[in-house]
N, C-alpha and C positions, 0 to 999 in steps of 0.2 A: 290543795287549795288553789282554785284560781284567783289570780288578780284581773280585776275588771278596768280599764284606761279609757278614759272618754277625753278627745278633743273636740275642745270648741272654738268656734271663729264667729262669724258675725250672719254668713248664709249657708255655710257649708257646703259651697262649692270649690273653693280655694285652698283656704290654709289651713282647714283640719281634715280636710280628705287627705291633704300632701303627708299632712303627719301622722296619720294613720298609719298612709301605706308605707312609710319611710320606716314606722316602729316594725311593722309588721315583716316589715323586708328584713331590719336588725334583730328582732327574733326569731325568724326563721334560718339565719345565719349564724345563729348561735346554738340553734335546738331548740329552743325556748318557748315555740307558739302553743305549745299545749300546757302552759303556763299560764295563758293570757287570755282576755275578753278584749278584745280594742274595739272603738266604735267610735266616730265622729258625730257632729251636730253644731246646727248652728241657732244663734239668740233669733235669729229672726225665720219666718216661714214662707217668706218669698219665694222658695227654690225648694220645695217639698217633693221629694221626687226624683228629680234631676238628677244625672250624671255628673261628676266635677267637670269645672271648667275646664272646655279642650284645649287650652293654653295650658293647663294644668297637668293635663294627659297628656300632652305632650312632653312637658320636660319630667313628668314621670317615666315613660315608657323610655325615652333616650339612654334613663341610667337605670332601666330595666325592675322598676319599680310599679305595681301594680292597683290603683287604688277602686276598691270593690265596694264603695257603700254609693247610695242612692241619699241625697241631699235630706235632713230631718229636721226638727226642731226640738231643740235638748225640753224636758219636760220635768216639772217638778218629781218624779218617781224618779228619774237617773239619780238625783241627790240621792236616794237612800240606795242605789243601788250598782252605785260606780266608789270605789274604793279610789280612784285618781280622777280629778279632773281637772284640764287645762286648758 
């Protein structure tokens, strides 16, 4: 069974890419990613598309964290289809 994990923040350039990649990093440090669905999104659609903030990429990449999703807009269908959302 996978578990499905969706963060949300407000554009999804920030602080659900960071925790994404941060879960993603602690899963794969444990064995765990074929466990899991992780996927970010944000409330607003400003930033559809985008890369995180390279502020962001940046103090990811120093602690060697990698954050791989393209900015979205969380969408009525993730409620049926995310078992965690944050």
């Amino acid at each position: 069974m996978t578990i499905k994990v969706l963060f949300v923040c407000l554009g999804n350039i920030c602080r659900s890419p960071a925790a994404e990649g941060v879960f993603l990093s602690l899963l794969k440090s444990k064995g765990l990613e074929g466990q899991f669905f992780v996927d970010s999104a944000g409330t607003g659609g400003w930033h559809i598309g985008s890369t995180p903030d390279k502020r962001m990429q940046q103090a990811a990449n120093r602690r060697g964290i990698k954050l791989p999703s393209l900015a979205r807009q969380i969408t009525e269908k993730d409620l049926d289809d995310f078992d965690l959302i944050l």
